[in-house]
C-alpha positions as CSV (number, residue, x, y, z in Angstrom):
1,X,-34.1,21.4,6.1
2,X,-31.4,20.3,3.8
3,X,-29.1,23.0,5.3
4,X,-29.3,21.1,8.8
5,X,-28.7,17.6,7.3
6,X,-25.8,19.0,5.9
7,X,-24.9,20.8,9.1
8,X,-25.4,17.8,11.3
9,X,-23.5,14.9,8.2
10,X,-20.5,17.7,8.1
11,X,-20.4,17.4,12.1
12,X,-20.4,14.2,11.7
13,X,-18.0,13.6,9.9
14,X,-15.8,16.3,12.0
15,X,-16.4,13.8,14.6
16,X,-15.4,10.5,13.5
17,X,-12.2,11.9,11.6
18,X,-11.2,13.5,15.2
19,X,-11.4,10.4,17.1
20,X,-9.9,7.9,14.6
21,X,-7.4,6.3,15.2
22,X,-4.4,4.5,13.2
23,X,-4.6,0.5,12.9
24,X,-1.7,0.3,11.0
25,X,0.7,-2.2,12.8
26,X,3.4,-1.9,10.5
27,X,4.7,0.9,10.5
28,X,8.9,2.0,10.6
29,X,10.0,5.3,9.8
30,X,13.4,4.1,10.7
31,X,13.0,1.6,7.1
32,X,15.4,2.6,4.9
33,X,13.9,4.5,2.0
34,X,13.5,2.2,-1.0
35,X,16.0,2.0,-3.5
36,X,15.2,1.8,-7.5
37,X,17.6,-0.5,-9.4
38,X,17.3,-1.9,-12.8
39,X,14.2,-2.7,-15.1
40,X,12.8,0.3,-12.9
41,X,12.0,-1.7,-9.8
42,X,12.7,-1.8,-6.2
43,X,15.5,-3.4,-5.1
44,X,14.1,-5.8,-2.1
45,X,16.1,-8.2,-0.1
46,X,14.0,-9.9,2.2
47,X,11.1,-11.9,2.2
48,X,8.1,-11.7,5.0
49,X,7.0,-14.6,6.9
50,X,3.8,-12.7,8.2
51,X,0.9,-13.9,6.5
52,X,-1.0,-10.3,7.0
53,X,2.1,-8.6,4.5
54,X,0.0,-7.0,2.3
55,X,-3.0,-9.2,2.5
56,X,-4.6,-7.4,5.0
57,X,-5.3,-4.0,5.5
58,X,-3.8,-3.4,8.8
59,X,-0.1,-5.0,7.4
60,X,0.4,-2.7,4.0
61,X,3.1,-2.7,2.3
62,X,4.6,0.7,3.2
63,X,6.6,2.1,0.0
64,X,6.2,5.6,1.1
65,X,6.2,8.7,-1.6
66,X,7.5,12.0,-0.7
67,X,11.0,11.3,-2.0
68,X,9.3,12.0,-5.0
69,X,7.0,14.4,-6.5
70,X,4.9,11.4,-7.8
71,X,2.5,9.5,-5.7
72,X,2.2,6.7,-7.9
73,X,5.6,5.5,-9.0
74,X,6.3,3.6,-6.2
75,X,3.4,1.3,-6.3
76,X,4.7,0.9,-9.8
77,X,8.5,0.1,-8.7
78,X,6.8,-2.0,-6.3
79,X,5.1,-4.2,-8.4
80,X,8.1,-4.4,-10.9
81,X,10.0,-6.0,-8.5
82,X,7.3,-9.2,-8.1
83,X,6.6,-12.3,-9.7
84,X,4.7,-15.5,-9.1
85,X,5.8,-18.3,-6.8
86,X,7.5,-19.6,-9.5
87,X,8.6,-17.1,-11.2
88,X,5.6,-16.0,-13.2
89,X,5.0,-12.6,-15.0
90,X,2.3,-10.9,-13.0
91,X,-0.3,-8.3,-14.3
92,X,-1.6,-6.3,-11.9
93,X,-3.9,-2.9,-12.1
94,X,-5.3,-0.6,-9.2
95,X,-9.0,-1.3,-7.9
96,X,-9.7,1.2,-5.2
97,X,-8.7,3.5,-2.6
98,X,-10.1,2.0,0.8
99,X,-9.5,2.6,4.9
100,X,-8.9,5.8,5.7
101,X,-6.1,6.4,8.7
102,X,-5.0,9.4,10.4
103,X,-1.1,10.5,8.7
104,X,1.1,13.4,9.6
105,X,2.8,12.7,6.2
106,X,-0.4,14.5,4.2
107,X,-1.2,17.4,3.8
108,X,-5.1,16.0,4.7
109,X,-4.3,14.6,7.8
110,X,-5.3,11.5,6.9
111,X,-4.2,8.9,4.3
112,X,-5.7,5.9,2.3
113,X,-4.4,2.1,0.9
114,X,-4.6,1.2,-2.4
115,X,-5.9,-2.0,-3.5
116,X,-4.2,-3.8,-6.0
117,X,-5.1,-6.9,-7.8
118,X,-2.3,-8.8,-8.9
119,X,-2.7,-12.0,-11.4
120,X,-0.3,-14.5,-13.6
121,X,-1.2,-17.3,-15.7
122,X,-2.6,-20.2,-14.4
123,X,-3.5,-18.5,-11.1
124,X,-7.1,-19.2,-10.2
125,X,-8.1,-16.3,-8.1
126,X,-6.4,-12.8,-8.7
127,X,-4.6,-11.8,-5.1
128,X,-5.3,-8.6,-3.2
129,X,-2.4,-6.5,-2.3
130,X,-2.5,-3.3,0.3
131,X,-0.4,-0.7,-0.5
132,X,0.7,2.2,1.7
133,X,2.1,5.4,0.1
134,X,2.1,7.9,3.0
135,X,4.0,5.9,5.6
136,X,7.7,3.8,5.3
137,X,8.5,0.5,6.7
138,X,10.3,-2.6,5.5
139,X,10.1,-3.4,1.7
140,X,9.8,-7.3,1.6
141,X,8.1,-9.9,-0.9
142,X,4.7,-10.7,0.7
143,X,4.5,-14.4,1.5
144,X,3.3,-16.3,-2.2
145,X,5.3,-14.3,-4.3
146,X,8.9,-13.8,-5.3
147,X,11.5,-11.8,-6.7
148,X,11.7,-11.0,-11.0
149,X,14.4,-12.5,-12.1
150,X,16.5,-9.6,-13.9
């Protein structure tokens, strides 16, 4: 009996992953690859106007990874590059992997956001930040935010 279960879950599973399809609305893999300047950060020249940047899981922030052999530094050159609306050091730390999405950059087939929380002093509830590793598009400051002074 359990063999079938698993049979029929694994079939499943086969299914849905066939038949899924991307809701990603952001994505441009003519973006120019990110650059890294100083204080180990993205350099980042524009801000969005979009509301959804980042905020919502079908507008991630696309930093795409496999310029590198790490697939975590660029959320980290990401976030280097932020600060509070006015100017404020953020913390921020990783919460979860969510949303699965069909990718021909992995190896998988199929990618997942990570969810970052990002807080600063005086802030009264931490923000929620979608991050994109397997796909590129245009690096901007998502829309309450700004740039770290350097």
């Amino acid at each position: 009996m359990k063999k079938i279960a698993l049979f029929i879950t694994v079939l499943l599973l086969l299914a849905s992953c066939g038949s899924v399809k991307s809701s990603l609305k952001n994505v441009d893999n003519n973006a120019p690859m990110p650059v890294v300047g100083k204080n180990n950060a993205f350099i980042i020249t524009q801000y969005s106007k979009d509301k959804k940047y980042g905020y919502n899981k079908d507008y991630p922030i696309n930093i795409f990874y496999k310029g590198t052999k790490n697939d975590t530094i660029n959320q980290k050159y990401f976030m280097n590059a932020l600060a509070g609306p006015k100017g404020e050091k953020i913390t921020y730390k990783k919460l979860e992997n969510c949303c699965p999405f069909p990718t021909k950059t992995s190896d998988m087939g199929a990618g997942f956001l990570d969810v970052y929380e990002l807080n600063w002093e005086g802030l009264k509830k931490p923000i929620i930040l979608y991050l994109n590793i397997y796909e590129r598009g245009q690096l901007m400051v998502p829309v309450g935010l700004s740039l770290k002074k350097i």
